[in-house]
Structures are given as C-alpha cells and as structure tokens.
C-alpha positions as CSV (number, residue, x, y, z in Angstrom):
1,X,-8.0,17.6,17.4
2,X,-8.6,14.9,15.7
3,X,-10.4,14.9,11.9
4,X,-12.7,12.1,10.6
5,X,-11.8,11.9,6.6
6,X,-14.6,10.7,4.3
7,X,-14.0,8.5,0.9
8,X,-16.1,6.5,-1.0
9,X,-14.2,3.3,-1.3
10,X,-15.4,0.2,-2.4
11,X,-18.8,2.0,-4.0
12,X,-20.4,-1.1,-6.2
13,X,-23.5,-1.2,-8.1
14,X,-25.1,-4.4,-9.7
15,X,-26.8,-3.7,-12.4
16,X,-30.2,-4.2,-12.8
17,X,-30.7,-3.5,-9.2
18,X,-33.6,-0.9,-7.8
19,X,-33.1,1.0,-5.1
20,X,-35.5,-1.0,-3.3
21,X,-33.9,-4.3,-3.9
22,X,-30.4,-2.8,-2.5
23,X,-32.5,-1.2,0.6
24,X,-33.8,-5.3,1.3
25,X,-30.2,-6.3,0.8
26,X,-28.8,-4.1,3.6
27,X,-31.6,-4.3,5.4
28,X,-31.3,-8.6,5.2
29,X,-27.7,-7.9,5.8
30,X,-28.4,-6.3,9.3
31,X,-27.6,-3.0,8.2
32,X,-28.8,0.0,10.1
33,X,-27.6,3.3,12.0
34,X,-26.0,2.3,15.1
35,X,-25.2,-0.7,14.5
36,X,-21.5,-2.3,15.0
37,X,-19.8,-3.8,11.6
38,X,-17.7,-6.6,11.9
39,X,-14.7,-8.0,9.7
40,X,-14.0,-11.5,8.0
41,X,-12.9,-13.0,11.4
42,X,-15.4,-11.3,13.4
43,X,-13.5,-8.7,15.1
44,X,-15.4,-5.3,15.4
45,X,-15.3,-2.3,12.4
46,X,-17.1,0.5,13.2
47,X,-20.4,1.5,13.5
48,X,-23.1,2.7,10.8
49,X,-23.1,6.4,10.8
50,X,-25.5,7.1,8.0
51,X,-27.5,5.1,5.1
52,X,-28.2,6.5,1.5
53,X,-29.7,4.8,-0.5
54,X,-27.3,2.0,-1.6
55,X,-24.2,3.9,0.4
56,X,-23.4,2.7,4.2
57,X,-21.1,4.9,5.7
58,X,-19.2,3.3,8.3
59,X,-17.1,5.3,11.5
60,X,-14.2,3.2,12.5
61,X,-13.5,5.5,15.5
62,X,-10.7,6.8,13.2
63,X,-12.1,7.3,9.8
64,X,-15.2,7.0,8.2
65,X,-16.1,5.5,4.5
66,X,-19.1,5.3,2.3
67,X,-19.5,1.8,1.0
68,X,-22.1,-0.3,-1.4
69,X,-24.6,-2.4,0.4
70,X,-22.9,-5.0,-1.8
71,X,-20.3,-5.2,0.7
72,X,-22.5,-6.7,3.4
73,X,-23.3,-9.9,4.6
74,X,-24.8,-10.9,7.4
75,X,-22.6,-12.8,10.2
76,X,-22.8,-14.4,13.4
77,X,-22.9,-11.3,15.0
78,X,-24.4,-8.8,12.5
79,X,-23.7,-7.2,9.6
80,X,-19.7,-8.2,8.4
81,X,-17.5,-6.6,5.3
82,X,-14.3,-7.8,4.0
83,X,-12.3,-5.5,6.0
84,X,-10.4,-5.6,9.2
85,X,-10.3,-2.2,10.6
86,X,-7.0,-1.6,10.0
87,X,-7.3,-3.1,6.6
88,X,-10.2,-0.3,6.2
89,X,-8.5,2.7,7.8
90,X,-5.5,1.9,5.9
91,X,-7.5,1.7,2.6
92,X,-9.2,4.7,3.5
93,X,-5.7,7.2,4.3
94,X,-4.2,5.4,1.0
95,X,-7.4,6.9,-1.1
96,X,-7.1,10.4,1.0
97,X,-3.5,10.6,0.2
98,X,-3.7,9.9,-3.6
99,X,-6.6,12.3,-3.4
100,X,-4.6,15.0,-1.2
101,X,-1.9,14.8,-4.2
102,X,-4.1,14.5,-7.3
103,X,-5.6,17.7,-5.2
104,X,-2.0,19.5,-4.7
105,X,-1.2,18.9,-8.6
106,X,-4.6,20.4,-9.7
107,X,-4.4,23.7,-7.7
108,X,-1.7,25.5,-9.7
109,X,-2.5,29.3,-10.7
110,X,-3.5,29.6,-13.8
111,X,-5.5,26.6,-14.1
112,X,-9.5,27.0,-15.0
113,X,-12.4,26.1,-12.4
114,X,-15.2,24.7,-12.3
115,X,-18.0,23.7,-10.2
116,X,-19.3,20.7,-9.5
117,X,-22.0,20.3,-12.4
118,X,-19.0,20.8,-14.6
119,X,-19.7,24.8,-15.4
120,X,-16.9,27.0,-15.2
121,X,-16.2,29.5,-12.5
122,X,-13.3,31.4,-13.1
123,X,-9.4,30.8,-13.0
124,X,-7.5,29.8,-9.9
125,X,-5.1,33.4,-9.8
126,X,-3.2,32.3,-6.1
127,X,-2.8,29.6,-3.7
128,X,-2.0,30.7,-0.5
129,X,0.0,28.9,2.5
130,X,-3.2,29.3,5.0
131,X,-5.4,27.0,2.9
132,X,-7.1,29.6,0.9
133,X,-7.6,29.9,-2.9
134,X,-7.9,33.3,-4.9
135,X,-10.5,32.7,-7.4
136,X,-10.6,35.1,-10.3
137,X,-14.3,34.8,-11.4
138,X,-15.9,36.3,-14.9
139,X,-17.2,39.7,-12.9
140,X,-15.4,39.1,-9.0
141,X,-12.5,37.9,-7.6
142,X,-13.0,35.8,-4.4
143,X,-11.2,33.5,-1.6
144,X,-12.4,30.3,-0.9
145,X,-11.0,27.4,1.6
146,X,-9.6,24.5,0.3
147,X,-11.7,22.3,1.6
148,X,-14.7,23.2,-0.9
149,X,-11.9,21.9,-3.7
150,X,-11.5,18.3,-5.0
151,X,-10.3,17.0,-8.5
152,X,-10.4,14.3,-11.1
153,X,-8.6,13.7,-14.1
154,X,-9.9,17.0,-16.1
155,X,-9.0,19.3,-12.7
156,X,-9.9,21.3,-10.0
157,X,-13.3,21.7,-9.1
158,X,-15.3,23.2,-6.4
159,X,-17.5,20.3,-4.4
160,X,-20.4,23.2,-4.5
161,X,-22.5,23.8,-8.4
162,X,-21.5,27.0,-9.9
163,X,-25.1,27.9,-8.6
164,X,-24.4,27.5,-5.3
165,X,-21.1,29.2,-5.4
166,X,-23.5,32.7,-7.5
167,X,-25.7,32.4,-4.2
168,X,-23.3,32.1,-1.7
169,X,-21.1,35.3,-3.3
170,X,-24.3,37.2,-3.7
171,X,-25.3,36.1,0.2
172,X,-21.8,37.7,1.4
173,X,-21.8,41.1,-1.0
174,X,-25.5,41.4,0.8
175,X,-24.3,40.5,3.8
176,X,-21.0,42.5,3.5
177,X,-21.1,46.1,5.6
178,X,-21.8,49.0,3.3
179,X,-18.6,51.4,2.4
180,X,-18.1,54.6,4.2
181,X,-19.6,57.6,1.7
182,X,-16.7,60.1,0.7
C-alpha cells in the first residue's frame, strides 16, 4: 500500500498581504481544486487537492505538499510552480526524512510532552517496536500511535492540544467496558 506523506514546504507569506489579496492571487494564478499544476518547462505536477486560505496543497500521484499561493503563476497551460515533479517529490521525502529523524531523536523515554498548544501532557515512559508510545500522564498512563507525534527544536509533541488529548482519554475510559465486580 502505498502512503501519501504531507509537508509544508515552500510555505511563504508577503507581508502586508490579507487573506483576500492571497485568495485573488491564486485565484489570478489559475488555482483551484482539480486542477493540473505544471513545472517551469511545462511538464505536468500534480493536481490541487485542497485550498486553505493562502496553502495549495498539491498531489503529485506520489506525494502531496502544502505550498504558498506565492508559488504560483499562471502559464500557458494553467497554474505553474518552480518545481518539476521529481524536483517536488524529492524535496518533499528530503523534508519527511529530516522530519522522521528530528522525530526518532525526540522520542526517547524520559523526555517530557506536550501538546500541540505547547501545554504539557506527561512524560514519554516507553517506545515500543509496533509504533506505539507509553505516555505517563499527571493522573493516567496511556498508549498512543506515533503518528499523532511530531517535533521541533524544544521536542516531542502530540499534533492534537492537550485538550483534545483530556477528551479523547475521557471518550475511551467512558467508552471502555465496565470491570467484572468481585
């Protein structure tokens, strides 16, 4: 099976730009879902998978990146970047590999969590070989997958708010079968 990746690469903001001034430019650019992306010499991309605001996300068939509307012009044949496709999809597994070891280097037992609002949720107590984590929490201890993990430069972090992960815990102790009585 194969799995799409996602990175923001490329991400630009002018400043003094409104929303509604980047939403003409992608718009004057030839920018909308569904439509084909082409590189500098005109050979095909991908295709627009989804607009936000200012961010164009872009499925090469392979990968798919979130990009600026800043990066589009519009071409002969419609919106253009300044990426081949294989100059994209390379760019794109560089930045998932650098994340993937920044990632590996962060998830160490012993190291403190937090969410993604910065509030801290507990201590990372085991990492285990199937892809879960063993999160020792303030009053629980709980497994998550490792995809809900990213980091930066101060650690690991959940990609969920510390409030999301308190409703989601208390979701699955309500949901969780009742134990037998003695």
């Amino acid at each position: 099976m194969k799995f799409k990746q996602t990175i923001a690469i490329g991400v630009t903001a002018l400043a003094g730009w409104s929303v509604a001034a980047q939403a003409q430019s992608i718009a004057a650019a030839g920018v909308s879902v569904g439509v084909t992306v082409y590189g500098p010499q005109g050979n095909e991309v991908g295709q627009v998978e989804r607009i936000d605001g200012d961010i164009v996300t872009i499925n090469t068939g392979k990968n798919a990146a979130a990009l600026g509307g800043a990066s589009f012009a519009q071409g002969a044949k419609g919106p253009v970047i300044g990426y081949t496709k294989a100059q994209l999809d390379d760019a794109i597994e560089a930045a998932n590999q650098q994340a993937k070891a920044k990632l590996d280097a962060a998830l160490v037992a012993g190291n403190a969590l937090r969410g993604a609002d910065g509030v801290g949720v507990g201590t990372i107590k085991t990492v285990n070989e199937d892809g879960t984590i063993v999160i020792e929490g303030s009053s629980q201890t709980f497994s998550l997958n490792r995809d809900l993990f990213s980091a930066d430069d101060s650690g690991p972090m959940l990609r969920i708010t510390s409030q999301q992960l308190q409703e989601a815990l208390a979701k699955s102790a309500a949901a969780a079968p009742a134990a037998p009585a003695s």
